[in-house]
C-alpha positions in Angstrom: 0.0 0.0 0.0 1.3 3.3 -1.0 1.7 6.2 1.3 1.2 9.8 0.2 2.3 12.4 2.8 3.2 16.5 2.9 6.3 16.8 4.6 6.5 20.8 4.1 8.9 22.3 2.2 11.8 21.7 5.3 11.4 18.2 5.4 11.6 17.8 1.8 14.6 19.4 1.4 15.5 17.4 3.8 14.9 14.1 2.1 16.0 15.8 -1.1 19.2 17.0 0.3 19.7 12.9 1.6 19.2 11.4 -1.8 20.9 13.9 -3.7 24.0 13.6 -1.5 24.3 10.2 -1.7 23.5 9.3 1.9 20.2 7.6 0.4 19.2 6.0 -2.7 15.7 7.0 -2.7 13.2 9.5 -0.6 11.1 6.1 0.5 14.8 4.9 1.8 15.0 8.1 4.0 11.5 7.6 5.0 11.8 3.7 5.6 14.9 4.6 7.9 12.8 7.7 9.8 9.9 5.0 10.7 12.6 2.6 11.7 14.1 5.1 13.9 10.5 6.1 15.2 9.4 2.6 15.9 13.1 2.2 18.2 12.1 5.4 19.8 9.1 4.1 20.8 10.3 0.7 21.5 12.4 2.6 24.5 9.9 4.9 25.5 7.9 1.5 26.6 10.5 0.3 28.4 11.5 3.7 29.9 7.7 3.4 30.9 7.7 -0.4 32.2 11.0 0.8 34.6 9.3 3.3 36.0 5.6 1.7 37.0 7.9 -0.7 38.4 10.0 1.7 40.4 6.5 3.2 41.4 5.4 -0.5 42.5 8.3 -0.6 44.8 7.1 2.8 46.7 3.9 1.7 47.2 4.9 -1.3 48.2 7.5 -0.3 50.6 10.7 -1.5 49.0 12.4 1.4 49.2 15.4 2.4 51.5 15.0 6.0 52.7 17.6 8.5 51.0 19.4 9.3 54.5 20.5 6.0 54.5 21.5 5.9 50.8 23.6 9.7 51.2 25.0 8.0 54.5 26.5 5.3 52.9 27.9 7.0 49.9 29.6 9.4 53.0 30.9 6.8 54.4 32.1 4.8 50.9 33.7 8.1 49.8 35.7 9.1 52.9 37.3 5.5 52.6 38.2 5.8 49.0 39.8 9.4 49.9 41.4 8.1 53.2 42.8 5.1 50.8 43.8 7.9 48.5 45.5 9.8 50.8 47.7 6.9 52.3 
């Protein structure tokens, strides 16, 4: 199935500039390769989504560690890396 679509004149220089330079042999390859990219986008935009609804099941289900603790052991890691330093 054929797709028709108005890219405005930006985008079609664009595309023209592509094919004309060499970097693609055709406007559909530019526009294959700009779907492609979309569909990768969006492929990572789910996951970004699945990580956080599962950090937000961990809060409310209380599997969290408060950040007092979390700053009070990087404190502690980093003042033995510099005293180990500074030996």
């Amino acid at each position: 199935m054929a797709i028709s679509a108005d890219l405005g004149a930006t985008l079609e220089k664009v595309v023209n500039d592509l094919v004309e330079n060499g970097r693609y042999n055709s406007k559909s390859e530019v526009l294959r390769e700009g779907v492609r990219l979309v569909q990768e986008r969006e492929a990572r935009l789910r996951e970004l989504d699945a990580m956080i609804q599962s950090g937000l099941d961990d809060i409310d289900a209380g599997r969290t560690i408060p950040a007092e603790e979390v700053f009070a052991e990087l404190r502690q890691l980093v003042a033995e890396i510099a005293q180990k330093k500074a030996s």
